[in-house]
ROGUZA-771277 format. One record per residue: residue number from 0; residue in one letter; x, y, z of N, C-alpha, C in turn. Coordinates in steps of 0.1 Angstrom, whole numbers, plus 5000, padded with zeros to 4 digits. Example, Ala and Ser with C-alpha at 12.3 -4.5 7.8 and 13.67 -1.06 7.14 Angstrom:
<rs>
0:A:5132:4943:5078:5123:4955:5078:5132:4967:5078
1:S:5128:4978:5071:5137:4989:5071:5129:5000:5079
</rs>
This chain:
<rs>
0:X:5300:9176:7362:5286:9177:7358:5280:9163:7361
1:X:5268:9162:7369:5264:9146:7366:5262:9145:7358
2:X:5256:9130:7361:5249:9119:7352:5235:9129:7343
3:X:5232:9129:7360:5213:9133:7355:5214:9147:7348
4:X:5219:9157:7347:5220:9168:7342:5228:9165:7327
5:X:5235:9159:7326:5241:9156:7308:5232:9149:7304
6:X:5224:9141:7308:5210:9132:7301:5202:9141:7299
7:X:5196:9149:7308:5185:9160:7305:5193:9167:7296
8:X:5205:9178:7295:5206:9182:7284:5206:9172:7271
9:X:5210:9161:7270:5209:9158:7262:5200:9151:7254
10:X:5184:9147:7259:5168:9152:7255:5166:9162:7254
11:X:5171:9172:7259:5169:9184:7255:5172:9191:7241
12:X:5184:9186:7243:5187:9190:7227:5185:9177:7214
13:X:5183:9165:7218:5172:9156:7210:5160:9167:7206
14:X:5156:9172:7213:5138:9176:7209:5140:9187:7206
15:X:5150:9194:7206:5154:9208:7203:5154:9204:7187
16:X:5166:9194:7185:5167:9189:7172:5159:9181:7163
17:X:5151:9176:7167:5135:9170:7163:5127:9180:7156
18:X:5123:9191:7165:5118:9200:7161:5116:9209:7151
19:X:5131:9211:7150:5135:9221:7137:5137:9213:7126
20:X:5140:9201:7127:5140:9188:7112:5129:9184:7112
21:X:5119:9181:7122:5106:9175:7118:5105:9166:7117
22:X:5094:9158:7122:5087:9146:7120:5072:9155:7113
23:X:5076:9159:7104:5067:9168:7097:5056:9160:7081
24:X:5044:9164:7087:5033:9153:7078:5040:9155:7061
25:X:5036:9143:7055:5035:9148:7043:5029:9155:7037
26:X:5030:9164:7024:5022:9168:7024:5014:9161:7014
27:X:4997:9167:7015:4986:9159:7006:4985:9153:6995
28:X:4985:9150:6985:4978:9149:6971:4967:9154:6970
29:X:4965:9168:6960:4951:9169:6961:4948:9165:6941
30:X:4936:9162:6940:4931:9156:6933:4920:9162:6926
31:X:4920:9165:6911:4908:9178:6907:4908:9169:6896
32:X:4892:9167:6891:4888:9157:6879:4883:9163:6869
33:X:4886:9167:6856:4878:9175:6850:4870:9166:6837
34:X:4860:9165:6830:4853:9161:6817:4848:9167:6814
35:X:4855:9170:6797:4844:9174:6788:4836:9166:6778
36:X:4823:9169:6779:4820:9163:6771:4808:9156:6780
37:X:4799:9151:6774:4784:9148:6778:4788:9130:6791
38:X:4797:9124:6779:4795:9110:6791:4808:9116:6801
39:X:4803:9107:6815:4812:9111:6825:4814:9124:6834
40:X:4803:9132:6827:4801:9151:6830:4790:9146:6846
41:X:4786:9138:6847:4782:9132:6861:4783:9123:6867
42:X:4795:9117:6862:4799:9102:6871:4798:9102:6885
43:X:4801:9092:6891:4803:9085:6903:4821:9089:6906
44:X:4825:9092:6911:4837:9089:6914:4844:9078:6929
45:X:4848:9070:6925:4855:9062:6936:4868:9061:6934
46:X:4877:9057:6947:4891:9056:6950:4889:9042:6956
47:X:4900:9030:6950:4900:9019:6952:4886:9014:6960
48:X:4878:9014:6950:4868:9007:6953:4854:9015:6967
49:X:4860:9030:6964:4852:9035:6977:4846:9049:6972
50:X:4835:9048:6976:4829:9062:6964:4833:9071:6974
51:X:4840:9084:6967:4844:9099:6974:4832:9109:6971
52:X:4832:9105:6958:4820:9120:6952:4817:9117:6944
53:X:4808:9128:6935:4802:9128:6921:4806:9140:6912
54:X:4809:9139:6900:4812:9153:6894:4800:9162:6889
55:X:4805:9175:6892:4796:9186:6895:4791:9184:6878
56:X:4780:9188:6873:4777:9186:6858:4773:9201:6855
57:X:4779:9206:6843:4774:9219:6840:4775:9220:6827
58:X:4763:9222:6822:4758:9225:6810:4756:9239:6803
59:X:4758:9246:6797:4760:9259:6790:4755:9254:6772
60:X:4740:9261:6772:4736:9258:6761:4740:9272:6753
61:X:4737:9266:6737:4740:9275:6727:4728:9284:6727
62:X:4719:9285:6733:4709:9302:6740:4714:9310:6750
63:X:4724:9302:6756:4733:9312:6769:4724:9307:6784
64:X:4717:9299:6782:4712:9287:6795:4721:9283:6800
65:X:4722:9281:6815:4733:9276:6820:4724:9269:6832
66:X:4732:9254:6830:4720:9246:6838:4738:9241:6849
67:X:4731:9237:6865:4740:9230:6872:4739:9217:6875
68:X:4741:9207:6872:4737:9192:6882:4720:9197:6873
69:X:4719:9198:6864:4708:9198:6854:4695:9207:6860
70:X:4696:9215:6870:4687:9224:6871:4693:9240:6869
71:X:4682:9246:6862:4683:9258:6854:4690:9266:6866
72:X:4702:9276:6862:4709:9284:6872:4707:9300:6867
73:X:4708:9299:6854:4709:9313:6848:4710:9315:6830
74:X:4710:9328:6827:4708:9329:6813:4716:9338:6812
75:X:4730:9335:6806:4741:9345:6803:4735:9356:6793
76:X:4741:9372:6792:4739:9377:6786:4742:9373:6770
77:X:4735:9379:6759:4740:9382:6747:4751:9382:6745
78:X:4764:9376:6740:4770:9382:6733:4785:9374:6743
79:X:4780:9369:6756:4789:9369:6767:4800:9356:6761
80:X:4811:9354:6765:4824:9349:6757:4822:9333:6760
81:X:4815:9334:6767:4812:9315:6776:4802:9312:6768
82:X:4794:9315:6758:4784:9311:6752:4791:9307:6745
83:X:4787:9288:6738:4790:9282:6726:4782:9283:6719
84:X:4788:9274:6705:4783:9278:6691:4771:9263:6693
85:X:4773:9256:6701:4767:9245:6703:4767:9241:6722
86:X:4755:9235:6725:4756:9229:6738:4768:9226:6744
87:X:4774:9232:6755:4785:9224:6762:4783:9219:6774
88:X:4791:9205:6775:4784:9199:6787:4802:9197:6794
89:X:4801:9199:6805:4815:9198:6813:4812:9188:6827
90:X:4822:9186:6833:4816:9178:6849:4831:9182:6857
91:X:4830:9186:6864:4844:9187:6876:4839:9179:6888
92:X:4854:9174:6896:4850:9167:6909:4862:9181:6918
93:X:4866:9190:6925:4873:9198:6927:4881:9198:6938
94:X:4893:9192:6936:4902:9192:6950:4892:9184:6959
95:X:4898:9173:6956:4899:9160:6968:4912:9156:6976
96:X:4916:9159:6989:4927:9157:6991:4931:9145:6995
97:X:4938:9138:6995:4946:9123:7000:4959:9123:7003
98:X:4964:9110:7007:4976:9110:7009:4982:9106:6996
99:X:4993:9108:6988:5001:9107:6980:5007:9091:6977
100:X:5008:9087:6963:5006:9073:6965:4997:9068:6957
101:X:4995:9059:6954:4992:9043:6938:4975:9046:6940
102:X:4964:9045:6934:4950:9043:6931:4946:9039:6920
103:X:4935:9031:6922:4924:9029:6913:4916:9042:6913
104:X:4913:9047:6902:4903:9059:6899:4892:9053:6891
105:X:4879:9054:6897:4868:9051:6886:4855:9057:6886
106:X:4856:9064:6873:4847:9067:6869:4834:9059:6861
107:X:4822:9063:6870:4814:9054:6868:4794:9062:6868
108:X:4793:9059:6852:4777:9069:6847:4765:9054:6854
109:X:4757:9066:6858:4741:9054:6867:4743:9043:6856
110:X:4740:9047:6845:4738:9038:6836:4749:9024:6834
111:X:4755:9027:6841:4771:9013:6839:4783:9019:6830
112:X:4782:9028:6827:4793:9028:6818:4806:9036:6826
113:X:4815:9029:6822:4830:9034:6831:4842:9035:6824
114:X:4851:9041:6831:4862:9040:6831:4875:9037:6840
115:X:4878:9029:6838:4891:9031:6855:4908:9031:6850
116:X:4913:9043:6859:4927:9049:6857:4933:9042:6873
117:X:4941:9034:6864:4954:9037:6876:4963:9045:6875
118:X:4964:9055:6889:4968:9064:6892:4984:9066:6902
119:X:4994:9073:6898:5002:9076:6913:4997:9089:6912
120:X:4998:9096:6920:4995:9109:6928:5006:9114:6939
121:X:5010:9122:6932:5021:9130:6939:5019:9138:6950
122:X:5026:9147:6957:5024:9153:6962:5019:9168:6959
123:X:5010:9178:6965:5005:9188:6955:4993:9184:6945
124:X:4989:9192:6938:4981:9194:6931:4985:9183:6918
125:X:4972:9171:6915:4971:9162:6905:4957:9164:6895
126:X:4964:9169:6883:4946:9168:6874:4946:9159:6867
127:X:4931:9150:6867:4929:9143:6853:4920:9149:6846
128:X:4922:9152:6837:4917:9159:6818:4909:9147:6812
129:X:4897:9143:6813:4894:9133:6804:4884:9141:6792
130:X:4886:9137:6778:4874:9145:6769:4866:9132:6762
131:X:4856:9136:6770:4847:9124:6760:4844:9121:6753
132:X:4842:9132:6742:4843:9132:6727:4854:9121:6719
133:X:4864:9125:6724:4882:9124:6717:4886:9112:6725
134:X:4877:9109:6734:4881:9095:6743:4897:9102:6744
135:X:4904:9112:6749:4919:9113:6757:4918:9118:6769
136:X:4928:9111:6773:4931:9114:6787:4940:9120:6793
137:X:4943:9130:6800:4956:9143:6798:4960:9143:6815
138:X:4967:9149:6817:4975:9153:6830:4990:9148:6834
139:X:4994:9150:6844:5008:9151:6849:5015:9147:6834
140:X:5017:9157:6826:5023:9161:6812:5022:9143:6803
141:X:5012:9140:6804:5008:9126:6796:4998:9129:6793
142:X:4993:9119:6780:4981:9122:6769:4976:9109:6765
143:X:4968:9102:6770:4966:9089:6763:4953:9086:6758
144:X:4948:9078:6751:4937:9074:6746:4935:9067:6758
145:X:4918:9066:6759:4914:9060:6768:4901:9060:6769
146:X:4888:9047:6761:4878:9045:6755:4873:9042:6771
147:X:4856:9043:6769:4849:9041:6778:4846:9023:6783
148:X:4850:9021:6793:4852:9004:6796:4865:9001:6796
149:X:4876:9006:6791:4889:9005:6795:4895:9006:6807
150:X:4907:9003:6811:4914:9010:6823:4930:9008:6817
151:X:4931:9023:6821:4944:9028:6815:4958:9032:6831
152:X:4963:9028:6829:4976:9032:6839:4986:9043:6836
153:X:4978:9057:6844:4984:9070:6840:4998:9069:6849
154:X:5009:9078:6846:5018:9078:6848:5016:9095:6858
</rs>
């Protein structure tokens, strides 16, 4: 057998073998932000220092009003299971994808008021749970207190 024919098979089966093991991407972190509760139901959101988005604001009053980003959307029926006993105010930011890996998370109301989480972010699906009321902070199976102007380092 030559030279040049055992080299070519054997790129050949380099890339044969590449192939099937992969130089295969990681995969993403995706990133879903949820708040209950009135502050932070329409923050700013930024990743080290870079604004991504804003969280969606939705409000569900105790008449069955349901307002989005604060304009009127609809009036649930009577009786319907999503009507509270009092005004609820919620904010989501929904699947942001990134690369997996260390962040600053900060949430931030027009008015100045903030919060900022350092974050790792795994691979797959990451939620942060914040309730404004209860000042806690919930997700990848942790629960922490976490007041508005703080910055907390979730796990």
């Amino acid at each position: 057998m030559s030279i040049i024919r055992m080299i070519t098979i054997g790129i050949l089966s380099l890339a044969i073998i590449l192939s099937m093991t992969g130089c295969k991407k990681p995969e993403p972190a995706r990133l879903v932000v949820q708040v209950e509760g009135e502050l932070f139901s329409d923050a700013l959101l930024s990743i080290n220092g870079k604004q991504v988005g804003k969280l969606t604001k939705t409000l569900i009053k105790a008449d069955g009003q349901l307002f989005i980003d604060d304009a009127y959307t609809a009036t649930l029926p009577p009786g319907h299971r999503d009507i509270p006993e009092q005004d609820q105010c919620s904010g989501t930011l929904d699947s942001l994808e990134i690369k997996s890996g260390t962040y600053t998370i900060l949430l931030q109301t027009e008015d100045g008021k903030s919060l900022q989480i350092n974050a790792s972010l795994k691979p797959g699906l990451n939620i942060i749970d914040y309730n404004s009321d209860e000042q806690v902070l919930k997700g990848n199976d942790a629960k922490m207190k976490a007041a508005p102007g703080s910055t907390v380092t979730f796990p």
